[in-house]
N, C-alpha and C positions, 0 to 999 in steps of 0.2 A: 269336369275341369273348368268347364265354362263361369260355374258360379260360383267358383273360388278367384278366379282373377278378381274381381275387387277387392279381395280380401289380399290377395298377393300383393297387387297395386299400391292398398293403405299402408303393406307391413313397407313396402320397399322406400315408397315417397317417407313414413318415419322411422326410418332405417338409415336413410340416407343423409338425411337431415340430422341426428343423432350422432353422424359418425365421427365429423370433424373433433378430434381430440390437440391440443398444443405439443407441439415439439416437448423432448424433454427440458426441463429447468425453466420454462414457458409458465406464466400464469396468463389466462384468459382477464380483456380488461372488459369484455362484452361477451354475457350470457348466450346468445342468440335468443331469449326467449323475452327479456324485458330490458328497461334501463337502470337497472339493480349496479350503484359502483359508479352513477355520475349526478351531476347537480349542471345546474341551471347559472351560467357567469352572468354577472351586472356588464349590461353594452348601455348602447345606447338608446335602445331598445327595451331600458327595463321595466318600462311601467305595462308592458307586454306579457314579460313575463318573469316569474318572483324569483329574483336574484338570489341566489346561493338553496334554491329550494331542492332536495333529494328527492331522485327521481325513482327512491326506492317499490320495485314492482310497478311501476310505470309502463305503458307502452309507448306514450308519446310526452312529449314536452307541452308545458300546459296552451301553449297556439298551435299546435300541432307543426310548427317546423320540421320537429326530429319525429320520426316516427320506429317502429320496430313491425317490420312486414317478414315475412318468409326467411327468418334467421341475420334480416340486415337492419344494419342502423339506415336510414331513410332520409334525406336531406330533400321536402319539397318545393319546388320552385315556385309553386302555386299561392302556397303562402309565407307572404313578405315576413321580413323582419330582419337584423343582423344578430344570430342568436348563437351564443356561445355554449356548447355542453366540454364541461372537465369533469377530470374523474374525482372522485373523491380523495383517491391518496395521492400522495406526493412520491416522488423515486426521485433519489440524489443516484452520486455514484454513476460510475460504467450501464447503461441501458441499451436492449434491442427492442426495437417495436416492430411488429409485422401486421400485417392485415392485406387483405383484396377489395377491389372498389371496383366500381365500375362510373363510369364521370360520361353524365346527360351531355346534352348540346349546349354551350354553354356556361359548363361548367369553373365558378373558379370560388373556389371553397378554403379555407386555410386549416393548416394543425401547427399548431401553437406545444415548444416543447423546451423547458430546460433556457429561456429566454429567445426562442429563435422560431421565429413564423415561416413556414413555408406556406407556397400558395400552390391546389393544384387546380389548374388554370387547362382546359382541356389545350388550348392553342400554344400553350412551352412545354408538355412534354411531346418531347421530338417520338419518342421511343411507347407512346398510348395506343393501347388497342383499343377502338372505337367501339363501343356499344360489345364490350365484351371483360371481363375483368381480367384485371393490373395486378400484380402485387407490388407490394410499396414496403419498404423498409427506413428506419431511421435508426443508423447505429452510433450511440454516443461513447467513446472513450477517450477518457479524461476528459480533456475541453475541448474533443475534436471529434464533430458532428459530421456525418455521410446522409445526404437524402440519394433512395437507389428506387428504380421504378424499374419492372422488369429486368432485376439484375445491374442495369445500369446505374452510375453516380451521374446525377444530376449535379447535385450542391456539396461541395463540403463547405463550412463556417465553424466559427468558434463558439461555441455553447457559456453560459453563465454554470459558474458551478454548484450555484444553491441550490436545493432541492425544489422542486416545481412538480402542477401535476401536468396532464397531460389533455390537450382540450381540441375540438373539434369545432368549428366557424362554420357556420350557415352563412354565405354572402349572395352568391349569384348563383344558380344553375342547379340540375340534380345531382346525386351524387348517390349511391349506394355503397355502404363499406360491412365488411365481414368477415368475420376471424380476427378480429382484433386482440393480440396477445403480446405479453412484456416479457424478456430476461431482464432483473436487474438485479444486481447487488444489494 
């Protein structure tokens, strides 16, 4: 029995990791496995790194900002930069977005959606589990936007209604996110 536990161990650690599957009517906008489905926005920061370039099969964004570790997108604080990842597609129309993070010491990161930035800022959300993962929803219908953190409504605002993609800001602090997946129309 003994020298099957590592073998037990391997199946279960990729077993476990394998299982997260989307809600139904959910598409995945992150593989956990690469940055396959996003590109590289022009900041301020572009001569950093190549503005609008596909991060197709990537694991990291070419200064390693964004990184992809143990099924998460990886936001380092270690190295500088203001650096934008969006997804490749655009969604108009009614949208749910969902995912889990977990937000370092310091954290204040934005996602950019359908014209409206929110920031997650470890010190406004009231309702943050500290060094333990969140989930975060943004549900848009018609031009009327909900950001919810652990269930909770934070924000609601009015949304632009032209199609847009959907982008994540490297600003301050760490930030790990996971299961990132869309309902839209």
């Amino acid at each position: 029995m003994l020298r099957s536990l590592p073998l037990i161990l391997a199946f279960a650690v990729f077993t476990s990791a394998a299982e997260f599957k989307p809600e139904p009517g959910y598409t995945l906008l992150f593989n956990g496995t690469d940055l396959t489905g996003w590109q590289v926005a022009p900041t301020k920061d572009k001569d950093k790194e190549k503005a609008g370039e596909a991060l197709t099969g990537k694991k990291e964004s070419p200064t390693k900002r964004f990184t992809v570790k143990d099924e998460t997108i990886v936001i380092d604080p270690k190295v500088k930069g203001d650096i934008t990842l969006f997804t490749e597609k655009t969604f108009a129309k009614d949208a749910h977005i969902q995912f889990d993070f977990k937000a370092g010491k310091g954290c204040n990161n934005d996602l950019y959606f359908r014209g409206i930035k929110f920031d997650i800022k470890d010190t406004d959300i009231k309702n943050l589990k500290a060094d333990d993962w969140n989930s975060f929803e943004i549900v848009l219908v018609g031009e009327n936007a909900e950001f919810k953190c652990n269930g909770e409504v934070l924000k609601k605002v009015k949304a632009k209604p032209a199609a847009t993609t959907f982008g994540i800001r490297a600003e301050f602090g760490a930030i790990e996110l996971r299961h990132l997946r869309i309902k839209a129309e």
